[in-house]
C-alpha positions as CSV (number, residue, x, y, z in Angstrom):
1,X,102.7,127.5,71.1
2,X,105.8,125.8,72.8
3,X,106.0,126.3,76.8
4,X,108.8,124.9,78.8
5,X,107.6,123.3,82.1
6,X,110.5,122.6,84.9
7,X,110.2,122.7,88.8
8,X,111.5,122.2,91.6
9,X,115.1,123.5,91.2
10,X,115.4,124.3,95.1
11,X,118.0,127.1,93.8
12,X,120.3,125.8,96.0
13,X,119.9,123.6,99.3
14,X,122.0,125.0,102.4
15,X,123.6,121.8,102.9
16,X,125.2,122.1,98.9
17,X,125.9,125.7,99.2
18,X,130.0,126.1,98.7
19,X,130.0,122.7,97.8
20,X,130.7,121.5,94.5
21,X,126.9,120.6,94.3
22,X,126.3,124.4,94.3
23,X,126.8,124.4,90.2
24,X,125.2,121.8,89.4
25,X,122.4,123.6,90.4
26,X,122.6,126.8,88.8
27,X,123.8,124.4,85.8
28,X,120.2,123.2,85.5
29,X,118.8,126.4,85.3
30,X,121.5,127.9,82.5
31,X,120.2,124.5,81.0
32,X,116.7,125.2,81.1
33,X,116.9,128.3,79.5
34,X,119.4,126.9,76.9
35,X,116.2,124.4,75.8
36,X,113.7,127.5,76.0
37,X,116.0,129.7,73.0
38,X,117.0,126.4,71.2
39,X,113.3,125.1,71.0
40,X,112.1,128.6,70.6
41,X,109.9,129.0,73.4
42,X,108.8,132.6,75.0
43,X,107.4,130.7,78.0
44,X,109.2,129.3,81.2
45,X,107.0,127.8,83.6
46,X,108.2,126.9,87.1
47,X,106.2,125.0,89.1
48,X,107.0,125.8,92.4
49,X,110.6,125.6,94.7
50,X,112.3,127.3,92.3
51,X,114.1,128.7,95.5
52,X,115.0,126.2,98.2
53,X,114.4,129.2,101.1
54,X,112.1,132.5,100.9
55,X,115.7,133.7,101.3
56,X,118.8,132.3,99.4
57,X,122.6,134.0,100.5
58,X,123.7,137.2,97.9
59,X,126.3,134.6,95.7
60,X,123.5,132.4,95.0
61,X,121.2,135.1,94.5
62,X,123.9,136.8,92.2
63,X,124.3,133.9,89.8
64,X,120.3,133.3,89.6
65,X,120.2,136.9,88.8
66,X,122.7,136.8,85.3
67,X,120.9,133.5,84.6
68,X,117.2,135.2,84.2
69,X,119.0,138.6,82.9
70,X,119.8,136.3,79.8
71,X,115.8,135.5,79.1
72,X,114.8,139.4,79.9
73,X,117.2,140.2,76.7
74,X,116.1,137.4,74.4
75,X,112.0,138.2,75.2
76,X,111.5,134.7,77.1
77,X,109.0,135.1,80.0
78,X,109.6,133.0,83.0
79,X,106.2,132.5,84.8
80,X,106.9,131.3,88.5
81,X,104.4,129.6,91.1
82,X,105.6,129.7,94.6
83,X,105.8,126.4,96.4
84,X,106.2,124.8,99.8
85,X,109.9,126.2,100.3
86,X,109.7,129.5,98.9
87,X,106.5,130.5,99.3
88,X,105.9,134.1,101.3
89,X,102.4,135.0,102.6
90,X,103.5,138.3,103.5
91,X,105.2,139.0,100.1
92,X,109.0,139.4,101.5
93,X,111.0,136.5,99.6
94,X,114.1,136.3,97.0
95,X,110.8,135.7,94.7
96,X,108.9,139.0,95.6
97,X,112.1,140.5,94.8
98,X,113.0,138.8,91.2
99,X,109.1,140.1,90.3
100,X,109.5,143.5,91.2
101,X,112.9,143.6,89.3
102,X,111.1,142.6,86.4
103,X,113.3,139.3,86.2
104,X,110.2,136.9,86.9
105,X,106.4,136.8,86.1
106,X,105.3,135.8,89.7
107,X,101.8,134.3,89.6
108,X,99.1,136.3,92.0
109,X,97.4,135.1,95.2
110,X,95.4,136.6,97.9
111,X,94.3,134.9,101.0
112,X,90.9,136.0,102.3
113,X,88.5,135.2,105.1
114,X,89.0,131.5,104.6
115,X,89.7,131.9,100.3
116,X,92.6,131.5,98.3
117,X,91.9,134.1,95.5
118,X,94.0,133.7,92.2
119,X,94.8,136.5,90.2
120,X,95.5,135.6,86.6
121,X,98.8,136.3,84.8
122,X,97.4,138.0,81.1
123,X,99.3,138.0,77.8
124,X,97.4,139.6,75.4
125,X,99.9,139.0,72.3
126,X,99.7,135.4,72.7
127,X,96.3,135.3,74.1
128,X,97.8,133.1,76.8
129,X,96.7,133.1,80.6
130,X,98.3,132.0,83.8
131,X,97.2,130.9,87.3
132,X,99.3,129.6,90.5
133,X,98.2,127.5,93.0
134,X,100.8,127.3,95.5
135,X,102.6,125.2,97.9
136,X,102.0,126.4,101.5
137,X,105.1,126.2,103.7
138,X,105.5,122.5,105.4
139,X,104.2,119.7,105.0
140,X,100.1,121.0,105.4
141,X,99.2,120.5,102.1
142,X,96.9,123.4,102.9
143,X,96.6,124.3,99.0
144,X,95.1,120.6,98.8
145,X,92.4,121.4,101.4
146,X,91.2,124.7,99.6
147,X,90.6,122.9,96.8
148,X,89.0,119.7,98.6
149,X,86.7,122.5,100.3
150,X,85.9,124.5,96.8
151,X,87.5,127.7,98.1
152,X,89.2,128.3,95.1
153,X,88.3,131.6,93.4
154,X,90.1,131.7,89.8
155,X,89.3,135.9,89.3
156,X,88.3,136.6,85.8
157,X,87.9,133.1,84.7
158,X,84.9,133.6,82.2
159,X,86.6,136.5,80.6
160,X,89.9,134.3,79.2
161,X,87.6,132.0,77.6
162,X,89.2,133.0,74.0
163,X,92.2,132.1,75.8
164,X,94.5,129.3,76.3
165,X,94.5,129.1,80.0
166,X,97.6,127.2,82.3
167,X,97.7,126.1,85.7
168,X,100.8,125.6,87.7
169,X,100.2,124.0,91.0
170,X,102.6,122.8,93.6
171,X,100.3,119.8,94.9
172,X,100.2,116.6,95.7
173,X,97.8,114.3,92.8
174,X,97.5,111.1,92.3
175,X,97.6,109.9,88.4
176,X,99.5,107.8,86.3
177,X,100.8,105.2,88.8
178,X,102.2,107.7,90.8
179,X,100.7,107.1,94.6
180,X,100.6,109.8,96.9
181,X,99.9,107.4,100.3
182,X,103.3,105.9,99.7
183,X,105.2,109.3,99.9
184,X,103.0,110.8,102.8
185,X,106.5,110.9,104.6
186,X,108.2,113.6,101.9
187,X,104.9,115.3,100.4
188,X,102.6,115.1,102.8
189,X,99.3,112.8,103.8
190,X,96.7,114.6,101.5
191,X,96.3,114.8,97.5
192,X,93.8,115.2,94.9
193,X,92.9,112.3,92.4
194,X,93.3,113.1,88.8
195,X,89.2,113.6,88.2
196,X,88.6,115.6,91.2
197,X,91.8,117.7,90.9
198,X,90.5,118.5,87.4
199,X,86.7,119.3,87.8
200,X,87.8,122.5,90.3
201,X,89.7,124.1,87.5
202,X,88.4,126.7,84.5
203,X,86.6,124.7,81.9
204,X,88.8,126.0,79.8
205,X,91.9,124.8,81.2
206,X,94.4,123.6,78.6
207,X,97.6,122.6,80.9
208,X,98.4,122.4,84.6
209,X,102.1,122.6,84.8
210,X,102.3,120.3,88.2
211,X,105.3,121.1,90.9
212,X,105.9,119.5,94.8
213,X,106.5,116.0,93.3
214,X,110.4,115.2,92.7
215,X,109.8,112.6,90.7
216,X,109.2,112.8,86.8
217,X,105.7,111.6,86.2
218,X,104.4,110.0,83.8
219,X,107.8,108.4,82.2
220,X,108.5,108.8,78.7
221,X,109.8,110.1,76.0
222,X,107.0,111.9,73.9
223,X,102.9,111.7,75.4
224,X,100.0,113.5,75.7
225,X,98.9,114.4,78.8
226,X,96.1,117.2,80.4
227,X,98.8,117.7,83.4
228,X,102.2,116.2,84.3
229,X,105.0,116.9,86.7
230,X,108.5,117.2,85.2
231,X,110.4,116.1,88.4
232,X,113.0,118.1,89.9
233,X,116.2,118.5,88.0
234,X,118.6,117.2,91.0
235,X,116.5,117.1,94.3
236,X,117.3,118.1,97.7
237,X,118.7,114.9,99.6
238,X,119.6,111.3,99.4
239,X,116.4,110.2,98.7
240,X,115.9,112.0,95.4
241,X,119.9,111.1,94.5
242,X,118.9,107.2,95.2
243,X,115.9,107.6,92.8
244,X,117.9,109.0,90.0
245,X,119.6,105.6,90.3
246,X,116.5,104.1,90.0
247,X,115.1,105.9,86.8
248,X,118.2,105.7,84.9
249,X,118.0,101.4,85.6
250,X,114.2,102.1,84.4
251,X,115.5,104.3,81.0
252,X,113.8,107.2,83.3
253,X,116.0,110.5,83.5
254,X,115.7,114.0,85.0
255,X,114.4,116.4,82.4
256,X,112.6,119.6,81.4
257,X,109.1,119.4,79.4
258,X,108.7,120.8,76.2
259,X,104.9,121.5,75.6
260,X,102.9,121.9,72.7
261,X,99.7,123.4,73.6
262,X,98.2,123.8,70.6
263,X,97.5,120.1,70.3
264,X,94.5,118.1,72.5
265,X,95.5,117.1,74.6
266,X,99.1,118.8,74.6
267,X,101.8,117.1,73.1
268,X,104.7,117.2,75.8
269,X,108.5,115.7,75.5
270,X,111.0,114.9,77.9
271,X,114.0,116.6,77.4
272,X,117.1,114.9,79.4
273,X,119.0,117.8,81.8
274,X,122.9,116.8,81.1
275,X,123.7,118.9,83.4
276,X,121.9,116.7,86.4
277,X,125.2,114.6,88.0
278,X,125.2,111.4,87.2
279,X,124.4,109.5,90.1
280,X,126.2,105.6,91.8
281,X,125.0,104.1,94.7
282,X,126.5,101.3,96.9
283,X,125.2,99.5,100.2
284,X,128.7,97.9,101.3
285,X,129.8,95.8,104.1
286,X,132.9,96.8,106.6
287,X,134.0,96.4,109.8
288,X,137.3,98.4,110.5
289,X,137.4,102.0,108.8
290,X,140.5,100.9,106.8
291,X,137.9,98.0,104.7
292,X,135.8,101.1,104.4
293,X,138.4,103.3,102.7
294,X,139.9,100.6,100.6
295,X,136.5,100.0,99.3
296,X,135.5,103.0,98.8
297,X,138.0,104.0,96.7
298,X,138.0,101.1,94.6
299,X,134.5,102.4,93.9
300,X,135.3,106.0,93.2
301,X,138.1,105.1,91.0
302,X,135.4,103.6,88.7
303,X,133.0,106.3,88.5
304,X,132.9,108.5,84.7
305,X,134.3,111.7,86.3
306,X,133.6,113.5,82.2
307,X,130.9,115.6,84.2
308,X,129.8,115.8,87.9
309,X,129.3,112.9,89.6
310,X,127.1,111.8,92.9
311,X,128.9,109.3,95.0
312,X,126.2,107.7,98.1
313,X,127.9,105.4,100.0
314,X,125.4,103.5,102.4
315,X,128.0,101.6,105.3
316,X,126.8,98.6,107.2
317,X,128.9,97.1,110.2
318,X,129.9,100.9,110.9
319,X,128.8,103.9,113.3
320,X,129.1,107.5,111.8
321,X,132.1,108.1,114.1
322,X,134.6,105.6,112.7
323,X,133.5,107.1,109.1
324,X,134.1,110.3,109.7
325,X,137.7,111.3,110.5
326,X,139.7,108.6,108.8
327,X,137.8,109.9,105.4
328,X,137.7,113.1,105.6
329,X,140.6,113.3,102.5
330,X,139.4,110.8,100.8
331,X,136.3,112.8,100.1
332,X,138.2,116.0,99.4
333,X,140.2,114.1,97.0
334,X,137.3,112.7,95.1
335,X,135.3,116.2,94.9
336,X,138.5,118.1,93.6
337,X,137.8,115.5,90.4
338,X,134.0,116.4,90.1
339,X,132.7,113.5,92.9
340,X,130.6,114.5,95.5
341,X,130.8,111.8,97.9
342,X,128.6,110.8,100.7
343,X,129.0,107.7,103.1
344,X,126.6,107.4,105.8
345,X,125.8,104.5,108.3
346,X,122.7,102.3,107.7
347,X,121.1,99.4,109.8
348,X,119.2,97.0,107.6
349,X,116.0,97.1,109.3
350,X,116.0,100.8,108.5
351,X,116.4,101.0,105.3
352,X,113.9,103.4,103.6
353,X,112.4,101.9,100.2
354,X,112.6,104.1,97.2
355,X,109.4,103.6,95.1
356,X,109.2,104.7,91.1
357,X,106.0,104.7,89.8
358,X,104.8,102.6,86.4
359,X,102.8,104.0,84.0
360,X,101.0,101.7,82.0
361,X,101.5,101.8,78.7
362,X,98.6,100.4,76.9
363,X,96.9,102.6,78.4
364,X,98.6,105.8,77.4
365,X,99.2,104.3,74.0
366,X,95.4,104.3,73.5
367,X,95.2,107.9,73.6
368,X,97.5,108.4,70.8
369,X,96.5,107.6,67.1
370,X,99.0,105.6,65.0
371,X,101.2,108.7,63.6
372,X,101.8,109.3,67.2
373,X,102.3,106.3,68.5
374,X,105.2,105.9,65.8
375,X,106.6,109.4,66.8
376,X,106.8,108.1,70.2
377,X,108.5,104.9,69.8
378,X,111.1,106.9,67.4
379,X,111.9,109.2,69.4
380,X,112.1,106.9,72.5
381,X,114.5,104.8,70.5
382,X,117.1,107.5,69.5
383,X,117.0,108.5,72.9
384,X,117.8,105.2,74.4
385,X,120.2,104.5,71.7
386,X,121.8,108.3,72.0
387,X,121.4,108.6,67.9
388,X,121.4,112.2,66.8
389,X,119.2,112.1,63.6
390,X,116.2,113.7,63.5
391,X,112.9,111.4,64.1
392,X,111.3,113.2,61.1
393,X,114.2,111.4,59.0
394,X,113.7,107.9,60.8
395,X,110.3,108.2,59.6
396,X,110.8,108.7,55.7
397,X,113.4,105.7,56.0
398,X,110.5,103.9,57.2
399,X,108.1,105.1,54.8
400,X,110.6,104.7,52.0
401,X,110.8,101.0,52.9
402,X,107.3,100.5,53.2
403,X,107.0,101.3,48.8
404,X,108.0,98.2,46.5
405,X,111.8,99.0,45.6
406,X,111.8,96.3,43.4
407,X,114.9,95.5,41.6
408,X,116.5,99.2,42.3
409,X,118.7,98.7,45.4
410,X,121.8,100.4,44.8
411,X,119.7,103.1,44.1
412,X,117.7,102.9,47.2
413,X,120.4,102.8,49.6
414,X,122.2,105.6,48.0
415,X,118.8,107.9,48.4
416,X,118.6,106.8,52.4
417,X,122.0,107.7,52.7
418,X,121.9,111.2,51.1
419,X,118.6,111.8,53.2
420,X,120.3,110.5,56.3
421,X,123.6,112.1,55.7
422,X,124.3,115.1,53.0
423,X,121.0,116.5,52.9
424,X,121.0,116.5,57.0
């Protein structure tokens, strides 16, 4: 059984509504499904801010709405935890509404007395289950301190025990080199480690589809993993923009999860989003706004403009008003050719430090047996490498190589050729 996991889509941040930005976003989404019917998928899981707002303006609203009309028709089920920025206690958000529309599957909650009470989401045909923790509005991390406290109540737990049974949470956990203390600023100050997070769950947990985090976590290509957080497919400010930098220097990337829970632990692979903007970054010196311009398009005229581009331009030497005016077309210009461009001022001193977690390899590596292991590295290669033939062919090659060929070369090669080529 194939699920895809995404999250975070903020569908669409006021700031990028009518900007060229706007797209991009409902891009990822079209995207999203796009993997879902290619892969063959019934499941959509989003983990939380699919919405930026409990409320999002009619346009946005209208394109969301022909997005998920697509999966109704084609039988895919898009399950949907709320999180921190859409979530509505009293039931009246642009999520309520896409559930009672039948658009959505919108995971159940209840609070009461001092509980939060989760209702499970029941597929009898694929004997597949569904809870939601969600993301309480703000930074409170309230949904950590039910959990912290045991006042959890997963409703009919026992019963699903012939069941494969999924989690999405919008919460803050630490795992795999990712470390919540030095995000405390964007996610808030409290989290779950990986053990404790873990042991308040159904024993029969299979996945917990993880949302809140922006970042993709762990990195790679192909892993198993109990629980994992797919990253946000764009992000919501300069911070997240500055980090795509920073993965794509690291072989990182934003993606969607593909996830095979019918292995232990699931098998799960990063698909890469193409419709994310490709991101550049530049901390440049000026001191008149003319330097500033001159540079700045220097810059821009280098940038790939074959799909939408992010332009951050971080100014030293300069205050916001001499930026402002004199660049005003400049930045028109540039986003009339797919560029969103952003300059802003920064003092050294003040410059924020973007952190990307490491996983350590050896010690995913030792969870997976050799035939994984192998998969892995394949598929990271042709990845990296942006080869389109399929791993499974990489592998006979290699098997094919590994048997003594003796004197029969010519025929060889023309065998890994026909298997790499006309019987493709």
């Amino acid at each position: 059984m194939l699920l895809v996991h995404t999250s975070d889509l903020h569908l669409v941040p006021e700031q990028f509504q009518k900007s060229i930005l706007e797209e991009a976003y409902i891009a990822t989404l079209r995207e999203v499904i796009d993997v879902a019917a290619r892969e063959g998928s019934r499941y959509i899981l989003i983990s939380g801010d699919m919405f930026d707002y409990i409320y999002e303006p009619p346009d946005v609203l209208i394109k969301v709405v022909r997005e998920l009309k697509k999966l109704r028709e084609a039988g895919i089920r898009v399950i949907v935890a709320p999180g921190n920025h859409d979530f509505s206690p009293t039931k009246k958000s642009v999520l309520n509404l896409l559930h009672e529309a039948g658009l959505i599957y919108l995971t159940p909650q209840e609070l009461f007395a001092d509980w939060l009470v989760l209702d499970p989401l029941i597929f009898e045909d694929d004997k597949l289950a569904f809870y939601g923790v969600p993301g309480f509005r703000g930074m409170s991390n309230k949904e950590v301190e039910y959990l912290k406290m045991n006042k959890v109540k997963f409703k009919k737990a026992r019963e699903l025990a012939g069941y494969n049974l999924v989690v999405l949470a919008h919460i803050n956990t630490k795992f795999e080199g990712y470390d919540p203390s030095r995000y405390a600023k964007r996610y808030g100050a409290l989290y779950l480690e990986y053990e404790d997070f873990f042991k308040r769950l159904p024993e029969n947990t299979r996945y917990v589809a993880l949302g809140h985090i922006h970042l993709p976590i762990p990195l790679g290509e192909v892993f198993k993993a109990k629980m994992a957080y797919p990253g946000a497919p764009i992000g919501i400010d300069l911070s997240d923009f500055k980090e795509t930098v920073l993965l794509e220097k690291m072989g990182g990337y934003r993606r969607a999860l593909l996830v095979d829970i019918n292995e232990e632990p699931p098998l799960l692979r990063s698909i890469r989003l193409e419709s994310s903007p490709r991101v550049y970054h530049w901390v440049i010196e000026a001191r008149s706004s003319e330097e500033l311009r001159a540079e700045a398009k220097r810059l821009l005229d280098a940038v790939d403009t074959s799909k939408l581009a992010i332009a951050i331009f971080e100014v030293k030497g300069l205050e916001a008003p001499a930026m402002e005016g004199p660049l005003q077309d400049l930045i028109k210009a540039y986003s009339k050719r797919g560029v969103y461009v952003r300059i802003k001022p920064v003092a050294e001193a003040l410059e924020e430090e973007i952190y990307v977690p490491i996983v350590d390899i050896e010690a995913e590596a030792k969870k997976l047996s050799i035939e994984e292991l192998e998969e892995r590295v394949i598929v990271e290669y042709l990845a990296k490498k942006r080869v389109e033939i399929p791993p499974e062919k990489i592998r006979w090659v290699i098997n094919y190589l590994s048997q003594d060929i003796g004197s029969n070369v010519e025929k060889a090669i023309r065998e890994i050729l026909e298997e790499l080529g006309e019987r493709s």
